[in-house]
C-alpha positions, 0 to 999 in steps of 0.5 A: 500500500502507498507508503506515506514517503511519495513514490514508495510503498509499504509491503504487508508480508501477512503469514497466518503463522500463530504458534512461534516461528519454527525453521519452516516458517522462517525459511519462508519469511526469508524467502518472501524478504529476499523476493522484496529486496530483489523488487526494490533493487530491480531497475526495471520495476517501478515499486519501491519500498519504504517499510516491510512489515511481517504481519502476523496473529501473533505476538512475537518473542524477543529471540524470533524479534532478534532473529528478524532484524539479523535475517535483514541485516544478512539479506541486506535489504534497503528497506526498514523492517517491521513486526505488525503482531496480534494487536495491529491485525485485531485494529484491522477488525473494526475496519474491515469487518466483511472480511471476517464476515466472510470466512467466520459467518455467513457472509460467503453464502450471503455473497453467493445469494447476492451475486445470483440475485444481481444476475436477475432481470430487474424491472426497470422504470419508464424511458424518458423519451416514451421508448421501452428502454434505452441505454441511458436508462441503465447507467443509474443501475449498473453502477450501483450493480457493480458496487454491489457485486464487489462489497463482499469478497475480500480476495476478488474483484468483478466486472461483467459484459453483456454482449450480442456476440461471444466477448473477444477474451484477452490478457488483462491485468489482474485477471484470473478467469473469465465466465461466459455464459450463452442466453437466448439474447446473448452472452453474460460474461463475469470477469473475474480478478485477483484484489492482490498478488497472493489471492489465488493462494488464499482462495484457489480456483483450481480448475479439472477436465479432460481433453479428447485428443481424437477431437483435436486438430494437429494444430491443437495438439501442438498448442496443447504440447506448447503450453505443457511445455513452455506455458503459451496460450492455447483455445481448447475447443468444447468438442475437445473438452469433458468433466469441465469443473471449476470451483470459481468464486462469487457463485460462478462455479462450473461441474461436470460441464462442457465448453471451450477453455482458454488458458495462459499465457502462463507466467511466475508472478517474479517474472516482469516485461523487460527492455534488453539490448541484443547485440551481434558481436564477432568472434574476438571483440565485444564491438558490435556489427549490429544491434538492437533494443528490444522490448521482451514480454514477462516469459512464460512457463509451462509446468513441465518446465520449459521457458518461452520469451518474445518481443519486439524490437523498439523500430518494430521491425524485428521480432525474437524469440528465446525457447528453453525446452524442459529440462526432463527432455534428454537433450533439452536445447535452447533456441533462437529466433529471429523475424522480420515483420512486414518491412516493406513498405515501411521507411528505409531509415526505420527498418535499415537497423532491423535488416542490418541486424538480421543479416547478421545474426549467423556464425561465426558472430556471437550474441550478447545481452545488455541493458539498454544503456550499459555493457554488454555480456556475451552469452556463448551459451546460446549460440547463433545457428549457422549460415546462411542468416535470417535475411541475404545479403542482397536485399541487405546491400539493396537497403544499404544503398537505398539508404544512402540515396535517402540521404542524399536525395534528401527524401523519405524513401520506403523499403519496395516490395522485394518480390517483384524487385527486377535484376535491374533495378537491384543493380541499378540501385546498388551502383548508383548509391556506389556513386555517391558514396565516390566509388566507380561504377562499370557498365555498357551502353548504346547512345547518349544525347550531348550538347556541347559548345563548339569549343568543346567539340571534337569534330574529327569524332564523327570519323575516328572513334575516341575518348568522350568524357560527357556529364549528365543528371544522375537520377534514379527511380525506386517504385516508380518515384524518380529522384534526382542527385545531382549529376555525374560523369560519363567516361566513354574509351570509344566514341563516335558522333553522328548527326549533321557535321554541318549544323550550327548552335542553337539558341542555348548556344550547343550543338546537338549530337548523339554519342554511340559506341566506337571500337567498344561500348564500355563506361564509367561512369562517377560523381567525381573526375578521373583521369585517363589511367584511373578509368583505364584501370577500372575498366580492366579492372571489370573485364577480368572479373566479368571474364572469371564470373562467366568461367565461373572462377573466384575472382578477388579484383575490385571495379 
């Protein structure tokens, strides 16, 4: 409960132990302090502790007082530590009766009586409007319902829904089980919740069936070996299910019943929603090629003993899982995976990380963990499954570049759809973005439209093949959308000119002349000027590793 310190609370451990604290007892409270002090002392969880206070209907010895003060001070919890005996519980009498009433009188059955009550058609009056009923006419009297229906029981609260149509069920917090019951009109649904942590504990809702496995799909039965083993969700259909019974509270306890049955996800009450830092490192450093902040729900467990954990990363382009089998399997094994969720689409600068991440997440490159702002630990214990990665390495060169022309085109452009992505349009990306970056890029061509001046106009080019270096705009389309960069330099070993030899300058003051291949149609083309060596070189440089490409031998040279 709020503590009187802001931002802190005050933890009433409650033990029903009455006649002294012998070593069971003990090691229980032992173990329900060291859960408080790991509470506090987790960053992650926004609870903190001013006072615990060990509450119990007794009242305790000098020895067992002396014994809990040294209990904390070995523990060395950051909190105060506090008896709350006989007398503090006996205050707690006069204020809360009902609580009492409940366990000592009949205030359970008067609870079951009141509930059943509730659930009765109830006359309402007039509408003001002359209709028989309207949605307004019932908000006076489902407050009042609710207030009712959550008086009594000191381990639960209650809501209900009535709906045309089966309610959508869903994980809520708090929520222990949810009771649907069909009507000729429609569905009754009561949620129930838990008022504190160890409600179930207190009050338990054990629940009893059985499962025909002839009436399960094989997808089914693969939820129902999920959820024995790693505690995930599964929907039991009610043709699966018999000898349905379940002692749930506030009067709505099912036997020897049919029908569906919802379970999990199941989790430990320890267990919390975390944000971690998964980093992909290389074998010999902890500098990582990659890595992501991911937001990963409370793992869950399932009662053979298997873990399952998930989450998302914070762009919301990857998802990861981690999965533990039990640990009775005879070669329990640790799994990871890695997903990429709908990146087309979606801005190259926001899925850019997520690609980069999961073309990495392959051998030799190790896993480490951190928070999110902090060192990183290598977990060598989990290793990375082995090439190829969750993603190729093409469509991660093919971002690469388009980020690069995100930049420089100072413009939002979104990861297309790869499937219907054409050789071409790859290479013409990838070169381009090559360009920009102040690389050189090889290719062959056809013709080029040219306007220089006369001065700057080889006339003996309409005879005699030779060098032409031309400029032009450097543009290039993605999805349809063009976007210009600028301009770039086209280097030509082998041109010629045709067109009118004659044929004077326009009103620009250039000639019009079209450039076609000479002796050989090889280019180069950059954003920055070479010269007459470098593009020699580049375009030797491409030949030899076009020649070892078609024999089909390695080749190291770079164009």
């Amino acid at each position: 409960m709020p503590s009187a310190t802001p931002g802190y609370k005050d933890n009433y451990q409650v033990k029903r132990f009455t006649a002294g604290l012998g070593d069971s007892q003990k090691a229980q409270i032992r173990a329900s302090l060291t859960a408080a002090r790991d509470t506090h002392n987790d960053t992650g969880n926004p609870v903190l502790i001013k006072k615990w206070l060990l509450t119990l209907p007794m009242d305790p010895s000098g020895p067992e007082m002396t014994w809990l003060a040294g209990a904390a001070s070995r523990l060395k919890v950051p909190f105060e530590v506090e008896w709350r005996p006989l007398p503090f519980l006996e205050g707690l009498v006069t204020d809360y009766p009902e609580v009492i009433d409940y366990y000592l009188h009949d205030g359970h059955d008067r609870l079951k009586g009141l509930i059943a009550d509730l659930r009765a058609v109830t006359q309402l009056p007039p509408a003001a409007t002359g209709a028989a009923v309207e949605p307004g006419d019932l908000t006076g009297l489902l407050a009042p319902l609710l207030r009712a229906l959550n008086r009594q029981d000191p381990h639960y609260r209650y809501e209900f829904e009535v709906t045309a149509k089966p309610p959508i069920l869903f994980e809520r917090p708090w929520l222990v089980a949810s009771a649907t019951d069909s009507q000729p009109e429609g569905y009754v649904t009561f949620h129930v919740y838990a008022r504190y942590a160890l409600a179930p504990q207190d009050r338990p809702i054990p629940v009893k069936f059985s499962v025909s496995g002839a009436e399960l799909t094989p997808e089914a039965a693969e939820a129902v070996e999920a959820m024995l083993r790693y505690g995930r969700p599964v929907d039991l259909p009610a043709a699966a299910v018999r000898d349905l019974s379940i002692d749930m509270p506030g009067g709505l306890s099912i036997a020897d019943a049919s029908g569906g049955i919802k379970i999990g996800p199941t989790r430990s009450a320890a267990d919390r929603p975390s944000r971690i830092t998964w980093a992909l490192i290389p074998p010999d450093s902890l500098q990582p090629v990659a890595q992501l902040v991911f937001d990963m729900e409370a793992p869950t467990r399932g009662p053979l003993g298997g873990m399952h954990v998930r989450g998302t990363d914070t762009t919301g382009v990857v998802a990861a899982s981690i999965t533990t089998d039990p640990p009775t399997d005879d070669h329990p094994a640790i799994r990871l995976s890695v997903t990429l969720i709908d990146p087309e689409g979606k801005p190259i600068r926001q899925v850019l990380p997520g690609l980069r991440f999961a073309g990495h997440f392959a051998r030799p490159n190790r896993l480490a963990f951190g928070p999110e702002y902090g060192p990183l630990t290598a977990a060598d214990s989990l290793p990375l499954p082995e090439p190829p990665p969750a993603l190729r390495s093409q469509v991660l060169l093919y971002a690469e570049a388009l980020s690069t022309i995100s930049e420089y085109a100072n413009a939002t452009i979104t990861l297309p759809d790869l499937p219907v992505l054409t050789a071409d349009d790859f290479a013409t990306v990838v070169a381009t973005a090559g360009m920009l970056r102040g690389e050189a890029a090889f290719g062959t061509w056809t013709a080029i439209p040219a306007h220089p001046k006369p001065d700057q106009f080889d006339r003996s080019l309409y005879s005699v093949p030779g060098r032409v270096c031309t400029t032009q705009p450097l543009t290039v389309t993605v999805a349809g959308v063009e976007y210009n960069l600028g301009s770039a330099i086209t280097y030509l070993p082998s041109a010629r000119v045709e067109g009118d030899p004659d044929v004077g300058p326009g009103p620009d003051g250039t000639i019009a002349v079209t450039l076609v291949p000479g002796d050989n149609n090889d280019a180069i083309r950059s954003v920055r000027e070479l010269s007459t060596d470098e593009v020699h070189d580049l375009i030797a440089s491409a030949r030899a590793a076009k020649a070892a490409a078609q024999a089909g031998e390695p080749c190291t040279a770079e164009a």
